[in-house]
C-alpha positions in Angstrom: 52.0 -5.4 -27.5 48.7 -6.9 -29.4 46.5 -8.7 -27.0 44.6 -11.8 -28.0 40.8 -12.8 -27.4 39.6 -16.6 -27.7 35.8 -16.6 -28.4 34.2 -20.3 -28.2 30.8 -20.6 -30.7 31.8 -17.1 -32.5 30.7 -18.0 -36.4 27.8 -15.8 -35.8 25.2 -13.9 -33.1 27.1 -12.5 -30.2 30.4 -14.0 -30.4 30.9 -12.9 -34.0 29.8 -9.6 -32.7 32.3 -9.3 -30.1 35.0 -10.5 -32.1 34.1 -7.6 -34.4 34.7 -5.4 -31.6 37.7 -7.2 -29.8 39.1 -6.7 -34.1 38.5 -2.9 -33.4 39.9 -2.1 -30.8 43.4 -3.5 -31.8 43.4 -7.3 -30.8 44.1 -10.0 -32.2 41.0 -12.5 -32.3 40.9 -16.3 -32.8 37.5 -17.6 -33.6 35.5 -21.2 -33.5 32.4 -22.9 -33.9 31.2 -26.6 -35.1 30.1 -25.3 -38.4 33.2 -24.9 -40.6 31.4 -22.8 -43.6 29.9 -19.9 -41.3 33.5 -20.1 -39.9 35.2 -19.7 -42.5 32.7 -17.0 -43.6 32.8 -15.5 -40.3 36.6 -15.2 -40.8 36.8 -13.9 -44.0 34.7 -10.8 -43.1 36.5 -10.1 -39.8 39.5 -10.1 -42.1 38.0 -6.7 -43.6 37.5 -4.9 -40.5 40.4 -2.8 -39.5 42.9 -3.9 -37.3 46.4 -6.2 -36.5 47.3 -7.3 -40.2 47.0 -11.4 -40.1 44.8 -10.8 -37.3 42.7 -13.4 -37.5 42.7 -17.2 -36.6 40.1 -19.8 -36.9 39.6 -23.4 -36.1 36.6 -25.8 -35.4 35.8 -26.3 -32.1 33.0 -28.3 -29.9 32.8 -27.2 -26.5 32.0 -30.4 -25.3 35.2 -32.3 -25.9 38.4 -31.4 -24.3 40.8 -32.2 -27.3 39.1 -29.3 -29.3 39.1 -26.9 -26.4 43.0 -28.0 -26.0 43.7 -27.6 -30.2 41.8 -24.0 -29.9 44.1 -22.8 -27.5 47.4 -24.1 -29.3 46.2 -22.3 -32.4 46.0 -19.3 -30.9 49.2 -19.9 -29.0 50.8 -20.6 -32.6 49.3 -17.8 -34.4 49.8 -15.2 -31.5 51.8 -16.6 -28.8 49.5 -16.1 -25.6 45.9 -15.2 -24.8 44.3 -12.3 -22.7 40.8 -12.7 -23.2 39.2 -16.1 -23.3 34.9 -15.8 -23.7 32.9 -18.9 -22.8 30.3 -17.9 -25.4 29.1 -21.2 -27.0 25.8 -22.2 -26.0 22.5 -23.5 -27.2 18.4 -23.1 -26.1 15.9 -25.4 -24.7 12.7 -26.5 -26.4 10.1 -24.4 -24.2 8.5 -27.2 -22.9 8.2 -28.4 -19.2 11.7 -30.1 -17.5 9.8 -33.5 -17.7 8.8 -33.3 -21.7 12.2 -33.1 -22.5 14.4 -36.3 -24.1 17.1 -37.4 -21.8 19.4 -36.8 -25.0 18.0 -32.9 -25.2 18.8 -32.5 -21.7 22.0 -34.2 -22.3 23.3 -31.7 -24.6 22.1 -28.6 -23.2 23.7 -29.3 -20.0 27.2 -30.6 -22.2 27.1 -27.1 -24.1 26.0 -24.8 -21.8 27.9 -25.7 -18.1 29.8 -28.6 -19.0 31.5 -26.3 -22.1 31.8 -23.7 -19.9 33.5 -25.7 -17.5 35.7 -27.5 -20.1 37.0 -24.0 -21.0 37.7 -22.4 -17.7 39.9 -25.7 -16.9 40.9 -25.3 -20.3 42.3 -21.5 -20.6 43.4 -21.0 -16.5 45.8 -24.3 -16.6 47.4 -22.4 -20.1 46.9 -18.8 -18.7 48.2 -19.9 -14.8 51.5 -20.5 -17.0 51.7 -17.7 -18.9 51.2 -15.9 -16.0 48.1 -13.8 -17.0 44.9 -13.6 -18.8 40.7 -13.0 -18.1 38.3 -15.6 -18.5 34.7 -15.0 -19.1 31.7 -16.8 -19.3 27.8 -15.8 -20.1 25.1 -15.9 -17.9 21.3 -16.1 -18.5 17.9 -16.7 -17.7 17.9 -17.9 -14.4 21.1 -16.8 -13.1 19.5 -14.7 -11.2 16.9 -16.8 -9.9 13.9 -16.0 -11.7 11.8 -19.1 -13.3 9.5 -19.7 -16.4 7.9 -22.4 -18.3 9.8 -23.9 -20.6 13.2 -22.8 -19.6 14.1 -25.1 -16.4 17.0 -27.2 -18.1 18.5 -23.9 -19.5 17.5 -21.5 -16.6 19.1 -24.9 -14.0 22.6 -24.7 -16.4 23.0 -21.0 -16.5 22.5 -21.0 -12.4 25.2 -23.1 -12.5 27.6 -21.4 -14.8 27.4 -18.4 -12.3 27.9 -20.7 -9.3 30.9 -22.1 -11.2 32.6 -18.9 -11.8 32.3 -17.5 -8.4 33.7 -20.1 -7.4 36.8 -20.2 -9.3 36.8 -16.4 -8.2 37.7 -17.3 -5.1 39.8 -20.5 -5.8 42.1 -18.5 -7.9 42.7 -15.9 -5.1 43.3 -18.4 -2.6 45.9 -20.3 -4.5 47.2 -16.5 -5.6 47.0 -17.9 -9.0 47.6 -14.6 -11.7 44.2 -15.3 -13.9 41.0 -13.6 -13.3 37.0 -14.6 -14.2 34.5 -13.0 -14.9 30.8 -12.9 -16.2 28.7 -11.6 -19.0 24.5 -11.1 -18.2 24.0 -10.1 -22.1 20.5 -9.6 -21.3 17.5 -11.0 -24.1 19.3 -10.9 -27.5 17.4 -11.3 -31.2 19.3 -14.0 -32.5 18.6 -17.5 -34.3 19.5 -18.7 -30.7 16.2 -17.7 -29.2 13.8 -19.3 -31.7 16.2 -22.5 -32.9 16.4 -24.8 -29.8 19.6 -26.7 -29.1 21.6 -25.6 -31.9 19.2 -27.1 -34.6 17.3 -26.1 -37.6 14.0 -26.5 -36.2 12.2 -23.5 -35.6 10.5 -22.7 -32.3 6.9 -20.7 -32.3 7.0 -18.2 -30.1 3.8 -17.2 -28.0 3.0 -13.5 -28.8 3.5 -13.0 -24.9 6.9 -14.5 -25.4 7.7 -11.8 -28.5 6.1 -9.0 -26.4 8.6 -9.3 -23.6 11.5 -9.6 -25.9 10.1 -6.5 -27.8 10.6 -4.5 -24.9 13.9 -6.0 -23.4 15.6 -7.0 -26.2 18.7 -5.9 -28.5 20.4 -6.8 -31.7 23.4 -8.4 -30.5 26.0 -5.6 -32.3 24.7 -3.4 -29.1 25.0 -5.6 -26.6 28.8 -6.6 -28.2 29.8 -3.3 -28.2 29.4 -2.4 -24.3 30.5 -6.4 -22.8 33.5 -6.3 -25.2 34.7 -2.3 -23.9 34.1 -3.9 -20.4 36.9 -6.9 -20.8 39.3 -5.0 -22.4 39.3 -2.2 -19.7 39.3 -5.6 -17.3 42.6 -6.4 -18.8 44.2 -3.6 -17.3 42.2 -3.2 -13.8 42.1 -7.2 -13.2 38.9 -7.4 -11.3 37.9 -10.9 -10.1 34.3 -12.0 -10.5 34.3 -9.3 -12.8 30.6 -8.8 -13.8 29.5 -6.6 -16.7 25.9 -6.6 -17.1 24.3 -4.8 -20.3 20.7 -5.9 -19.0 20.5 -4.6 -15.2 17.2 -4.3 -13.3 16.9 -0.7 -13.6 17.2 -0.6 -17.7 15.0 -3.6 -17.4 12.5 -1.8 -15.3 12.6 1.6 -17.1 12.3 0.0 -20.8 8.7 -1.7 -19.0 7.5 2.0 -17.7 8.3 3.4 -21.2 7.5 0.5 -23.6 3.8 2.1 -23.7 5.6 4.9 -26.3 9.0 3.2 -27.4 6.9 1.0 -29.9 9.8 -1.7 -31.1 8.8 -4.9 -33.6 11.5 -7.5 -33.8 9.3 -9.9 -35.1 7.8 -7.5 -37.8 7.2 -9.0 -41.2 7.2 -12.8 -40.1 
């Protein structure tokens, strides 16, 4: 039987990368974003990938309102009948500025994308997957997860804390009620997206400090990479059912090793700006 994967915020960057991969290895994928032109793009060439013919289903979706959350999952219900994957990818950047120069509406919606969203669509896809009787969800954690601090990341580093709190806590909420659906968490690691130098989903573009673009020279990867291995790690997920499963592309001793050899593994992300 085709399994299905729901990817929130998927019309380009990671989630359109794993939805590449998800198309590959046989599923069925059912995409959204707020912007219906790099959606309808993003479907159109996921269409030419190989895989399940009339495989792929698309419709807008803001993370921060229930109804859309609720419409994504009866479209992939309609197209494909039930959902095994669900990834809580939509999520945006702060301005790197101090906590306190922030605008109480720029904290607003970074904490309505990035935990509230990610709440919204746990709720979401476990009261639809508890019925079906089966399903993983997955959400993405970042900076500050695992506790580490920097200027200009506080609101985003405070959100991303709390997205990890949130899902091992429905970890254990779901295995106390015996409830068949699993979670599960995504540590991506530093990415070299639009998302790192276009705060809060807009069109203005961030500086970054050369220290900044040094440490993502070393630790960084095109997001095609870092689809590849998360996307392999759900599917096998689907079969072992892991709770608080955690698939980490970034882990401490990649993280330290890439430091020890970045004096001879010369990479330029930012070349030619």
């Amino acid at each position: 039987m085709v399994k299905t994967a729901v990817i929130t915020g998927s019309a380009q960057g990671l989630g359109y990368e794993m939805a590449k991969q998800f198309r590959t290895h046989g599923f069925h994928v059912v995409i959204s974003d707020v912007n219906e032109d790099k959606l309808r793009n993003a479907a159109d060439q996921l269409q030419k990938i190989n895989g399940p013919k009339d495989g792929i289903a698309y419709t807008l979706c803001n993370v921060t309102s229930i109804e859309d959350l609720e419409h994504l999952w009866q479209t992939a219900e309609e197209h494909f009948g039930s959902v095994d994957i669900w990834v809580n990818n939509a999520g945006v950047n702060q301005p790197m500025v101090p906590l306190w120069q922030l605008e109480k509406q720029q904290i607003d919606l970074l904490v309505d994308i990035d935990l509230k969203g990610a709440m919204y669509g746990c709720k979401t896809a476990i009261t639809h997957m508890a019925k079906q009787g089966h399903g993983c969800v997955y959400c993405i954690e970042g900076f500050g997860a695992d506790n580490a601090t920097q200027l200009g990341l506080t609101a985003y580093g405070a959100a991303k804390k709390g997205v990890q709190y949130m899902v091992r806590g429905l970890a254990k909420e779901l295995t106390l009620t015996n409830t068949p659906v699993q979670v599960g968490r995504l540590n991506p690691g530093i990415m070299i997206t639009n998302f790192i130098a276009h705060p809060l989903g807009g069109n203005n573009e961030m500086q970054l400090s050369d220290k900044v673009k040094k440490v993502y020279n070393i630790l960084g990867d095109y997001p095609d990479t870092v689809a590849k291995f998360l996307a392999a790690g759900m599917i096998k997920n689907t079969e072992k059912k892991k709770q608080d499963d955690y698939i980490a592309w970034l882990t401490p001793q990649k993280a330290a090793w890439r430091f020890m050899t970045a004096g001879f593994n010369k990479r330029d992300f930012f070349q030619g700006e």
